[in-house]
C-alpha angles and dihedrals in degrees: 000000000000121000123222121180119199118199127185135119151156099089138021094263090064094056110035103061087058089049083057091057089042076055096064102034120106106245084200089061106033139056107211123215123180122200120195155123114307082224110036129101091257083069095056092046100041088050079076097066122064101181084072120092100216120201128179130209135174118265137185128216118234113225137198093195132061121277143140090239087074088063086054113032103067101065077049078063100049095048088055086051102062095036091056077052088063092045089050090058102039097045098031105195130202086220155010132221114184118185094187149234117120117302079064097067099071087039100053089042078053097049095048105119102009106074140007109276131222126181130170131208116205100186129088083231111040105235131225099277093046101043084050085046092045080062094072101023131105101213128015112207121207137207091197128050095216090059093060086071082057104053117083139236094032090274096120110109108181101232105162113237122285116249131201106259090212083072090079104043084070117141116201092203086064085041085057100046089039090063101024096235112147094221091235087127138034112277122232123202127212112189117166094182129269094296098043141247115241090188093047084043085052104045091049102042083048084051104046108102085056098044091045091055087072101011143067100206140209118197117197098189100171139235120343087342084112110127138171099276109149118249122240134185106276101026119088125170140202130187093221131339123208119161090029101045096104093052089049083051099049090051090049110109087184133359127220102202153154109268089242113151108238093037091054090048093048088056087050096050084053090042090228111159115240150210103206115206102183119200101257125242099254077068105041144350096293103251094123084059091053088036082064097031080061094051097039092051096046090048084249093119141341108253108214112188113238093234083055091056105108120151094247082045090050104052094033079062095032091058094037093061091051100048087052097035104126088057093061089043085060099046084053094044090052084047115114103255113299106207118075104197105114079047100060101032085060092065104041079056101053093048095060087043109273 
């Protein structure tokens, strides 16, 4: 038996391309170990799978911006740091895969030198936990070709994202009977990631007696976003979807989203045409604006800022991108493979020997 442990953490897209590897991997070879937040979003969905072995450290978020956090969080870190240690010694893996965000960063410094290290950056441009974690990997996997050139080291390999294999096993039929809708229009689908997206929410709520003259909608508006507003025949709204999500997809005709990356590869391995509203950079670091800058320019998807969004600008694209929705089908199904998880799976293979 060989052990792996995952870690990653903070949104779903951190988790969920580790769940796709867990996927493939033969229960009868590998003993499985999770390491994570007590609190984050990989607890609750890791909760779901037994054969996982779950274990939960302290972490720090690194910040760019002043707060009283950065005068406490780093000693968070370091004690993170020296229970993954422990974990290290007491699991012992043959190797590590880290998928990001913060709570990566104490358990990939612990790891260095125990075991081999995988780590994998799903952003055109590497962010701050990932480029501190490249420093003490062995191999950097890439979604996209043109990051391998910015990771050091040479470590970069570009691999493609892993995607959950279930994603393309949708049926719109049980999309249709999950929401309700009857399929006697086109379905638009609003997901603003895991967390949410209060602008997203507000341009389309603003929009909606225009989008509902030609869409059914479903509105995913994240956790704890849900609001008053009234419902009305052809609109349905969740606060987050998880085991369904691939049927909602595949009943999907167009998708108004956040520009995440593993979001936005998961529409192109589906080949469903996209509107892409990044989080400004008055909000992030600005990946998810190079993440649809890349779409956009490839015929993948239409970026629309989101200070662009208005409710006249987002169902003029809206629109835009239906009616023109088998070019860009086109543009995806010409696209070099999308999911990443032979890739992937090749090198953590390797690295254990086989």
């Amino acid at each position: 038996m060989k052990t792996i442990i995952f870690t990653g953490g903070g949104t779903a897209g951190h988790v969920m391309p580790n769940l796709a590897l867990m996927d493939r991997l033969d229960k009868n070879e590998w003993t499985i170990h999770y390491i994570g937040t007590e609190e984050g979003i990989e607890h609750e969905l890791l909760a779901k799978r037994p054969e996982v072995v779950y274990h939960a450290v302290a972490w720090g978020k690194l910040r760019r911006y002043f707060s009283w956090k950065n005068f406490t969080d780093p000693f968070r870190v370091v004690k993170g740091y020296f229970q993954s240690r422990k974990i290290m010694r007491t699991v012992k893996p043959d190797v590590l895969f880290s998928k990001g965000g913060y709570v990566s960063v104490p358990v990939v410094m612990a790891a260095k030198g125990k075991c081999p290290v995988l780590c994998h950056e799903s952003d055109y441009s590497p962010g701050l936990a990932n480029r501190i974690a490249s420093r003490f990997a062995d191999t950097v996997c890439t979604t996209f070709a043109d990051t391998v050139a910015k990771v050091p080291g040479n470590k970069g390999v570009h691999t493609g994202t892993p995607i959950r294999a279930a994603l393309f096993e949708g049926s719109r039929e049980k999309g249709l009977a999950f929401t309700g809708l009857t399929g006697e229009k086109p379905v638009l689908l609003v997901v603003g990631g895991s967390t949410g997206a209060k602008a997203v929410n507000e341009a389309v709520e603003a929009a909606l007696d225009e989008l509902l003259k030609t869409f059914d909608i479903v509105h995913l508006c994240g956790q704890g976003k849900a609001d008053d507003t009234a419902p009305r025949p052809g609109y349905v709204r969740f606060e987050y979807v998880n085991e369904q999500m691939a049927d909602v997809l595949a009943a999907a005709d167009v998708v108004v989203s956040r520009a995440g990356a593993n979001a936005v590869f998961e529409l192109l391995a589906l080949k469903k045409p996209a509107v892409l509203i990044p989080l400004p950079l008055e909000a992030s670091r600005g990946d998810q604006i190079l993440n649809a800058k890349y779409f956009e320019k490839n015929g993948y998807a239409v970026h629309l800022p989101q200070a662009e969004a208005t409710p006249e600008k987002l169902v003029d694209t809206v629109l835009a991108v239906y009616h023109d929705r088998q070019k860009y089908a086109d543009a995806m199904a010409a696209a070099p493979g999308a999911d990443g998880t032979e890739n992937i799976l090749r090198l953590i293979f390797r690295a254990v020997g086989q």
